[in-house]
C-alpha positions as CSV (number, residue, x, y, z in Angstrom):
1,X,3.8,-37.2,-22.5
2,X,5.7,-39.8,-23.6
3,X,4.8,-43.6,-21.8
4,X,7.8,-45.7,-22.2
5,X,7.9,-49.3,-20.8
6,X,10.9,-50.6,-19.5
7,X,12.3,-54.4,-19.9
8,X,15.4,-54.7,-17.8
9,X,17.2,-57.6,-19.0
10,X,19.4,-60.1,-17.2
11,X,20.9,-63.0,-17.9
12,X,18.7,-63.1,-21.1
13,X,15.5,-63.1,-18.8
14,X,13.2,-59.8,-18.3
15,X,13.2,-59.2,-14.7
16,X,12.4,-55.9,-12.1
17,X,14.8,-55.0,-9.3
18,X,14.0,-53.2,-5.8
19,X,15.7,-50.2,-5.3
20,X,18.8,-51.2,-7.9
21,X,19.5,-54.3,-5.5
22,X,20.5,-57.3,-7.8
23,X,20.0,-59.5,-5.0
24,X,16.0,-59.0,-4.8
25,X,15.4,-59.5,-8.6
26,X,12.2,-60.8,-9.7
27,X,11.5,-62.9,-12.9
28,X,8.7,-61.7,-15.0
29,X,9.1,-63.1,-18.1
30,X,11.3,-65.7,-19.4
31,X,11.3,-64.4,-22.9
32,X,12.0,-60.4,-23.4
33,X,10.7,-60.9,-27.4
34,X,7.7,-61.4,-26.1
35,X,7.3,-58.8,-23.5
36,X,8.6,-55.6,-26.8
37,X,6.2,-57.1,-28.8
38,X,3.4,-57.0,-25.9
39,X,4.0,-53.3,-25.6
40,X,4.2,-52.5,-29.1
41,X,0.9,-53.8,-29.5
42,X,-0.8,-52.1,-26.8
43,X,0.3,-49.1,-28.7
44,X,4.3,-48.2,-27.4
45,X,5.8,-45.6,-29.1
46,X,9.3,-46.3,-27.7
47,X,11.1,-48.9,-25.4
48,X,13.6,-48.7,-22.7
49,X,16.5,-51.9,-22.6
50,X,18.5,-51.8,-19.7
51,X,21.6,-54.3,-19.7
52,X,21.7,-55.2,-16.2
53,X,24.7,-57.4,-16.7
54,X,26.5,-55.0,-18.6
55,X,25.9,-52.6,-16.1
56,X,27.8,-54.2,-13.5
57,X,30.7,-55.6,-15.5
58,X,30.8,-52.6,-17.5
59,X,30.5,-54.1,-21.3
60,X,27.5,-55.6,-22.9
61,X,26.6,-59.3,-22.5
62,X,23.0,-59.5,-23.5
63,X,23.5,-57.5,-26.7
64,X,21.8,-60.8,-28.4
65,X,18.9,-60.3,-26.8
66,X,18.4,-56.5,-27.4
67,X,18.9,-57.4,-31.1
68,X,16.6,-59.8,-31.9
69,X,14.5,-56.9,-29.8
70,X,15.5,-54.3,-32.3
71,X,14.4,-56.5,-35.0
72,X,11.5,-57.4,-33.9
73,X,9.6,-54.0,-33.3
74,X,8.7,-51.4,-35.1
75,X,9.1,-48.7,-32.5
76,X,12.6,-46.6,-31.1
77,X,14.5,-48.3,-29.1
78,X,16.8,-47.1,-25.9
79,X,19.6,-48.9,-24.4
80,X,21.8,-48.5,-21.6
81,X,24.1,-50.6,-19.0
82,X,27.7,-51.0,-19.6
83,X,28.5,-48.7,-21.9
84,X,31.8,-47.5,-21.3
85,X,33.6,-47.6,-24.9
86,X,32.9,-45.7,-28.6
87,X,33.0,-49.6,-29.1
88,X,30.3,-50.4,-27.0
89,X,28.0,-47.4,-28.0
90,X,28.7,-48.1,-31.6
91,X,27.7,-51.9,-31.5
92,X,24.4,-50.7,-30.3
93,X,23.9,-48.0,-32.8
94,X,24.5,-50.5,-35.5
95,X,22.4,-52.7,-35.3
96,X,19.4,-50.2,-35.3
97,X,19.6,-49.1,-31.4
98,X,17.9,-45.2,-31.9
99,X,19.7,-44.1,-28.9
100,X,22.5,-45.3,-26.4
101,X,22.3,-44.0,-22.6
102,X,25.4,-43.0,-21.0
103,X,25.6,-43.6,-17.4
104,X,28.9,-44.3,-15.1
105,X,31.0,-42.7,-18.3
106,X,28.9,-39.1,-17.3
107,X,30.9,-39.3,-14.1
108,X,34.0,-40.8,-15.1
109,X,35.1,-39.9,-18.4
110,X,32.9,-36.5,-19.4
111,X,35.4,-36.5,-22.5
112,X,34.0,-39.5,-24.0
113,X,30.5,-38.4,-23.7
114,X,31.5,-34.8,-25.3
115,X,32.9,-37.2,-28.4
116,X,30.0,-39.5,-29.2
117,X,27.5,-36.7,-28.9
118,X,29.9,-35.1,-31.3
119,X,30.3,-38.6,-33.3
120,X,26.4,-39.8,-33.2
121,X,24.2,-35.9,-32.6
122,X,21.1,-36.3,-31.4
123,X,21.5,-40.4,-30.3
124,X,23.2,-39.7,-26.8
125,X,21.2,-39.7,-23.8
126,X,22.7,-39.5,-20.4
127,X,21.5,-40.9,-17.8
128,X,21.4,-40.0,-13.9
129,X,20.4,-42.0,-11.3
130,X,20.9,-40.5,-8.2
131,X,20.5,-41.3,-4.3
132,X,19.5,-38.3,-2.0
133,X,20.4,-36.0,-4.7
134,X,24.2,-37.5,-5.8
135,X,25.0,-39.4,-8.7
136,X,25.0,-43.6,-8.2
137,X,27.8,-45.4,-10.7
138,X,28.9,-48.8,-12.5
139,X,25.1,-50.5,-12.0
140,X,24.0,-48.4,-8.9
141,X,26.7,-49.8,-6.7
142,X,28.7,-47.0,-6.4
143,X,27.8,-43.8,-4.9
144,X,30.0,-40.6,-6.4
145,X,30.3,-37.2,-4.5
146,X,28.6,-35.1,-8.0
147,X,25.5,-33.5,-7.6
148,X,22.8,-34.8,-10.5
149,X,21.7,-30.9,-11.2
150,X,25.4,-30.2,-11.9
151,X,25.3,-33.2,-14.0
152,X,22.6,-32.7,-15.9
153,X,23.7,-29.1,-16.5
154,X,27.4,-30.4,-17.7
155,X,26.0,-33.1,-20.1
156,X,23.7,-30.7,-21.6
157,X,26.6,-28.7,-22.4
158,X,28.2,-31.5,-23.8
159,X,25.7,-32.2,-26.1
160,X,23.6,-35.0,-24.9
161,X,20.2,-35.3,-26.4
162,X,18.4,-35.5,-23.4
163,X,18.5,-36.7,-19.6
164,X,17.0,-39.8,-18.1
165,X,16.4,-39.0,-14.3
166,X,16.0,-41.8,-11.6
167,X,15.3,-41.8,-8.0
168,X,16.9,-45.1,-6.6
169,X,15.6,-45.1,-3.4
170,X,12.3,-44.9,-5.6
171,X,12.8,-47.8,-8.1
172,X,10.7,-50.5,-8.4
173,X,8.9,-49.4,-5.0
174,X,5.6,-48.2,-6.7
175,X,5.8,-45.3,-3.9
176,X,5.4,-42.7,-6.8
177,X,7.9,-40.7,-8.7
178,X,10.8,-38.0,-6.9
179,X,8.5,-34.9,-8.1
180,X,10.5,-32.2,-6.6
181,X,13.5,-33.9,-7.4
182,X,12.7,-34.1,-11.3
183,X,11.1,-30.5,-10.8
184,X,14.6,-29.2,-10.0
185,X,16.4,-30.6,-12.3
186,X,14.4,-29.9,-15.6
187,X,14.2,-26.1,-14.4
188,X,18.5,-26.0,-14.9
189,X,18.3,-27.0,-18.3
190,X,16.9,-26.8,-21.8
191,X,17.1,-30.4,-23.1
192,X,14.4,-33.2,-22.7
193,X,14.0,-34.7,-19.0
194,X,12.7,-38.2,-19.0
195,X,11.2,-39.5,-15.0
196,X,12.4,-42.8,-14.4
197,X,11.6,-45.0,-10.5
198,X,8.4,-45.4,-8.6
199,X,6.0,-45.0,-11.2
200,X,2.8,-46.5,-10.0
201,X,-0.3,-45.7,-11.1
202,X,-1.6,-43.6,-13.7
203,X,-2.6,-40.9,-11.1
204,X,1.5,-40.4,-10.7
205,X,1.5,-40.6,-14.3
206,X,-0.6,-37.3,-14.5
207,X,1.3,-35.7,-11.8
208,X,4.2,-35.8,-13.8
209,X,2.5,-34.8,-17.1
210,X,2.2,-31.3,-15.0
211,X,5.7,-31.3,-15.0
212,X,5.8,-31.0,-18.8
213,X,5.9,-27.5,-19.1
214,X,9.1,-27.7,-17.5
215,X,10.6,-30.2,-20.0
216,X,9.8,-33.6,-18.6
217,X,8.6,-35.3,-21.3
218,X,8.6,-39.0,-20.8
219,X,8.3,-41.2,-18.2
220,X,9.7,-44.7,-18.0
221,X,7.3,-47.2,-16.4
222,X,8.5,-50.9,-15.2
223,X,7.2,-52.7,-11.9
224,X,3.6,-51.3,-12.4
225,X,3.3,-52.5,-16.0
226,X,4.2,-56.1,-15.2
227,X,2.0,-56.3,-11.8
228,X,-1.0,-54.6,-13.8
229,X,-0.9,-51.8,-11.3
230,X,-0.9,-49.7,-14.2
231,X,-2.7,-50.8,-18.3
232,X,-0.2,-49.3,-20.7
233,X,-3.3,-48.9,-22.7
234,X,-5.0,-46.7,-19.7
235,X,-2.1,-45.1,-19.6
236,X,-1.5,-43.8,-23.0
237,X,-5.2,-42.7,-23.2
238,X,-4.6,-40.9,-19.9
239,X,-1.1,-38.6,-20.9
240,X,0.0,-40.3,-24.2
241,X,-0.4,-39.3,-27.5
242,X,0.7,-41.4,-30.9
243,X,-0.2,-44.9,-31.5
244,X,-2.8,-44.6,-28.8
245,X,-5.6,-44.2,-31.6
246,X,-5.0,-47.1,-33.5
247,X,-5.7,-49.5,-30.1
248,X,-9.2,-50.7,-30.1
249,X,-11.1,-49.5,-26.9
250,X,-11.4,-53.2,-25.1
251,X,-8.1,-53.9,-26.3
252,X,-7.1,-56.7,-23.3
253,X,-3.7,-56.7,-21.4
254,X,-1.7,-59.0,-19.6
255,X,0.5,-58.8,-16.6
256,X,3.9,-60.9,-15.8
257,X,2.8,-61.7,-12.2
């Protein structure tokens, strides 16, 4: 299973929220450079960059920052928030972004999504983040009436490369990933499902590496890796695979608190 750290950027700074609440954000690094090039060394295989400014003003503003990102690692990169436009989506992709996540535009505008996974094959991934089971919008501060199975099941359809799948109520709680939830939803399709929120040990981590079978492959870790509740290291030796090998055995890591 794939181990994928998460820097959520905003205003230029690397910083965790609680539950998708912008009003209890927490600081963990001043510099997000730093923090993609802390995971690449600890042996990374991708990286998940959420615009959390774009997000909630629905275009990029920290598109900067997720450059000098891009250019600076040697790994896939991810990026969602704000992405509302072939504009927006193409801006990424062209300045080496491997794939662009579709969020408030799954809901809103199913059209556009069916024409960049048409335009850009294989870089599309939606992504669904859902409260009790219905699909949140524009930065988790709307709540829609669509149910995220029916989502997921639609986008595949569409042609989206794969689904990223987050609990809100979950999110940056450390209370442990929506297992059922995520069971559910990889059982109604074929495409890759990748657990996002509440991630907080590498014991959850393992619990949702028996969910591979039904085509969860990744999960995306945050809070834990910059408390030190979870070692990215620990964690790739424990489900990952890939660069794993290369890391020396006492190879040290740091945490942001």
């Amino acid at each position: 299973m794939e181990v994928i750290p998460a820097i959520d950027l905003l205003e230029g700074k690397c910083v965790r929220l609680y539950q998708g609440d912008y009003e209890k954000s927490q600081v963990f690094n001043e510099n997000p450079v730093d923090v993609a090039k802390q995971w690449v060394e600890q042996g990374a295989t991708r990286l998940h960059v959420v615009d959390l400014d774009g997000a909630k003003t629905g275009k990029i503003v920290n598109l900067g920052a997720i450059e000098t990102i891009v250019q600076a690692t040697s790994i896939p990169v991810e990026v969602g928030g704000g992405l509302r436009s072939h504009q927006s989506v193409e801006q990424l992709l062209n300045i080496g972004v491997q794939w662009a996540i579709l969020g408030t535009v799954a809901v809103e505008q199913p059209q556009l999504v069916q024409e960049l996974c048409q335009q850009f094959p294989g870089q599309i991934i939606v992504g669904i983040d859902a409260r009790n089971g219905k699909v949140a919008t524009r930065g988790w501060l709307e709540t829609s009436e669509v149910v995220a199975t029916n989502l997921a099941v639609q986008m595949q359809d569409l042609g989206a490369a794969a689904v990223i799948y987050t609990d809100i109520h979950r999110d940056g709680t450390l209370c442990g990933p929506n297992l059922e939830a995520l069971r559910e939803l990889a059982a109604g399709i074929d495409i890759p499902v990748i657990a996002s929120g509440g991630v907080s040990s590498v014991t959850d981590l393992l619990s949702l590496l028996s969910l591979e079978p039904q085509g969860v492959t990744g999960a995306i870790v945050g809070r834990a890796l910059y408390t030190g509740d979870i070692s990215l290291v620990e964690a790739l030796r424990a489900v990952g695979s890939g660069r794993i090998q290369d890391i020396p055995p006492d190879f040290g890591f740091s945490t942001f608190a």
